[in-house]
N, C-alpha and C positions, 0 to 999 in steps of 0.2 A: 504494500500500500504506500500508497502514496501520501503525501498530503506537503493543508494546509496551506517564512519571511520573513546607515551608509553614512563621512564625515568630509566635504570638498576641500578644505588646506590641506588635506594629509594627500591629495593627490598626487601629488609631485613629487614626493616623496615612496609611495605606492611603486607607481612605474619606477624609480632607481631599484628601487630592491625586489620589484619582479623580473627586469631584466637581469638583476644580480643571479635572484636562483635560478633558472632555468640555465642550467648547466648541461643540458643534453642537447645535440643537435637532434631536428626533427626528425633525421632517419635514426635513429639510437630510440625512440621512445615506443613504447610499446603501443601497438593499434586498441585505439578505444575501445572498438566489440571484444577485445581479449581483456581489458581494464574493468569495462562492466558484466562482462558473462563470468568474471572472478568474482564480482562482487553478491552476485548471486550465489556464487557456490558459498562461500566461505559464510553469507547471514541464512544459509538452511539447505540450499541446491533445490532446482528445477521440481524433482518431486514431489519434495515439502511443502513450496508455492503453488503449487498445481493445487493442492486440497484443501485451497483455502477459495471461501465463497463470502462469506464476508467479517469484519472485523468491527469493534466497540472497543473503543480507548476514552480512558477518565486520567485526569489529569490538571496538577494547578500550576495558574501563569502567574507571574510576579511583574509588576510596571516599576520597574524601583526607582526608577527617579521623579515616576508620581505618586510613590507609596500606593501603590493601589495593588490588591490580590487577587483574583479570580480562579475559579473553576469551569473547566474544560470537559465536555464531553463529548466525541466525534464518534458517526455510526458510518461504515462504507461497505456497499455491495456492489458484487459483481452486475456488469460490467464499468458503469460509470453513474453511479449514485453517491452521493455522500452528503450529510447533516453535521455541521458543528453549530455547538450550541456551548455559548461563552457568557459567565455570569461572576459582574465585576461587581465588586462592594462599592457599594455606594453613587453605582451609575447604570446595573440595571443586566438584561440583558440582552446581546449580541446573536444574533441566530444569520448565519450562512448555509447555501446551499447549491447543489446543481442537480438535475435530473438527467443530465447528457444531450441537453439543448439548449437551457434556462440555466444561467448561471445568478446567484440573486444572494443580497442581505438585508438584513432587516433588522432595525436597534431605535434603540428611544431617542438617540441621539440626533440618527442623521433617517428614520422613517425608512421605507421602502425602498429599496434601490434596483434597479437592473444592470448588471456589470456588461460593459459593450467594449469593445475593438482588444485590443491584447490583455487586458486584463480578464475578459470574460475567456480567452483563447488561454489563458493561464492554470483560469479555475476548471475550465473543463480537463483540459491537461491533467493536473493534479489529481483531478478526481476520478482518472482510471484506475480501476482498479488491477493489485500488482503491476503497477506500470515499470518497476526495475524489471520483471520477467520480459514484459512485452515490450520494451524500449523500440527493438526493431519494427513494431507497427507504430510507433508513438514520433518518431523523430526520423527526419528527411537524411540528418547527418550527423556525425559523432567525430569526432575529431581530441586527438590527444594532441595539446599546443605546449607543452613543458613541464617543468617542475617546480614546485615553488613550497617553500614549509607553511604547515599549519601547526601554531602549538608547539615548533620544534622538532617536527616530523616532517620528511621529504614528502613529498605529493604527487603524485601525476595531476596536472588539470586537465580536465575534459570539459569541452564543448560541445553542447548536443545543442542542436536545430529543431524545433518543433517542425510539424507542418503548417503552424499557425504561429504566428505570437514571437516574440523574442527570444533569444536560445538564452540557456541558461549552462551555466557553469560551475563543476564542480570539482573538490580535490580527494584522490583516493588516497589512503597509505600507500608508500610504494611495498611497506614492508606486511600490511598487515591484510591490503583489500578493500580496506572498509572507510567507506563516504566519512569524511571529517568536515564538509565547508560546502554548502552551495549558495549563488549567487544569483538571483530573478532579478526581472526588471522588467514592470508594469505599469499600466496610467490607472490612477484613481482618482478619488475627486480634489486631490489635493495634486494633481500633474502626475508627470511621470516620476517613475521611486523606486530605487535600490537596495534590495534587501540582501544584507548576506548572512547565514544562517549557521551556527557550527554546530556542530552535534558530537555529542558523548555518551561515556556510559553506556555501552554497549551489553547486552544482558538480555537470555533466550526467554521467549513466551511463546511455549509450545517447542516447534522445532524451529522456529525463526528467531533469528539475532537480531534485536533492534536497540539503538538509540534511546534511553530514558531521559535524556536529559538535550534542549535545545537553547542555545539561544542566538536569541534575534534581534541584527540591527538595523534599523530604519532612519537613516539618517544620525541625530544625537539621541533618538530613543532605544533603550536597550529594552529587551521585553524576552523574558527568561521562561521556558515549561518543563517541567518535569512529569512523566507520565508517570501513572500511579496503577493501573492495572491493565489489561488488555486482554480481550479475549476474542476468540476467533471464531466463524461458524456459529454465533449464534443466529437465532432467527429471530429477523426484524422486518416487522409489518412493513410491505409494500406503501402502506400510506404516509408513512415517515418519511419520506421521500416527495411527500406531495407539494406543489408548488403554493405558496399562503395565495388567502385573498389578495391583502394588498401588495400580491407582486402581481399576482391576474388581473386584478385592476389597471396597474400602471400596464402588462402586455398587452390590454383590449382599448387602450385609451387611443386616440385620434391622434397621429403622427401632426403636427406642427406642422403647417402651412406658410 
């Protein structure tokens, strides 16, 4: 499964020390379908993925530099369904979603939303289900462009190409397989926005190795989650997937003239 996501003076800085690591020439770096059909092996192998139909993950987010705490719970079924539902103290709750045509949020904040042009190409994306298995039907191109450390660890980055949407970017251990860093880039209603993502705390549930631990930069907001349980194959009513009124509202409304 998939799921679910920057500081501009440090850029200049950024590019010296990206070209520093990448110490491999292009021919020397190992081809991305061999980077990520590791990565598959090493968090459960292909058979293990295969018996999974869908997944429920609970988990709390931490805003810390707005003192604000929330709880997390995402539901994802095969093929491209997924429900998260975010509930922040003292501001309410967050509900996202897609049905694999309608990409949509809904919060007290900002009301009703319809996600449109790469961002809605993001959420759909995301919202495949096993998408590390399926990569090859998921993305046009994949490409390994260097090395670079995460945390002190060398990396392979890899660049995958949607067939929609902005590619996105991520660093593998070279030593170990396993995703440490990925990098999106979408429009919301606040412009376009760079999220890079690092991931830890590796640890199996079931026969799959995942990630307990994320966090997320969006600019000078750090925004931290730690998953708390997860389970696999349960069954989840088809209707939890249904799209709210006021997002069929806003789909039936009269396009602007």
């Amino acid at each position: 499964m998939n799921r679910f996501a920057k500081q501009h003076y440090w850029i200049g800085m950024a590019m010296v020390l990206a070209a520093a690591g990448t110490v491999q020439a292009a021919d020397d770096l190992p081809k991305a379908d061999t980077i990520l059909d590791k990565y598959v092996e090493v968090t459960g192998g292909k058979a293990a993925y295969s018996k999974l139909h869908t997944e429920t993950q609970t988990g709390l987010m931490d805003f810390s530099a707005m003192g604000l705490k929330g709880k997390v719970t995402s539901y994802h079924s095969e093929p491209d369904l997924t429900l998260v539902e975010i509930n922040i103290d003292g501001i309410g709750k967050i509900t996202e979603g897609s049905n694999g045509q309608v990409a949509w949020s809904l919060s007290a904040m900002q009301g009703p939303r319809l996600k449109e042009g790469s961002e809605k190409s993001e959420a759909l994306l995301h919202a495949q289900f096993n998408g590390d298995l399926r990569w090859r039907d998921l993305y046009s191109n994949a490409e390994t462009v260097g090395v670079e450390q995460v945390d002190g660890k060398d990396c392979y980055k890899v660049v995958l190409t949607p067939k929609s949407g902005n590619p996105i970017t991520r660093w593998y251990d070279k030593n170990s397989g396993l995703l440490l860093k990925m990098r999106v880039k979408a429009n919301s209603p606040m412009g376009e926005i760079e999220a890079d993502s690092v991931v830890s705390e590796y640890r199996k549930e079931g026969d799959i190795l995942l990630p307990h631990k994320i966090v997320q930069k969006v600019a000078t907001m750090e925004i931290g989650m730690t998953v708390e349980n997860v389970q696999y194959n349960l069954e989840i009513p088809k209707d939890k997937f249904d799209v709210p009124a006021e997002i069929k509202a806003l789909m039936n409304k009269p396009a602007d003239k």
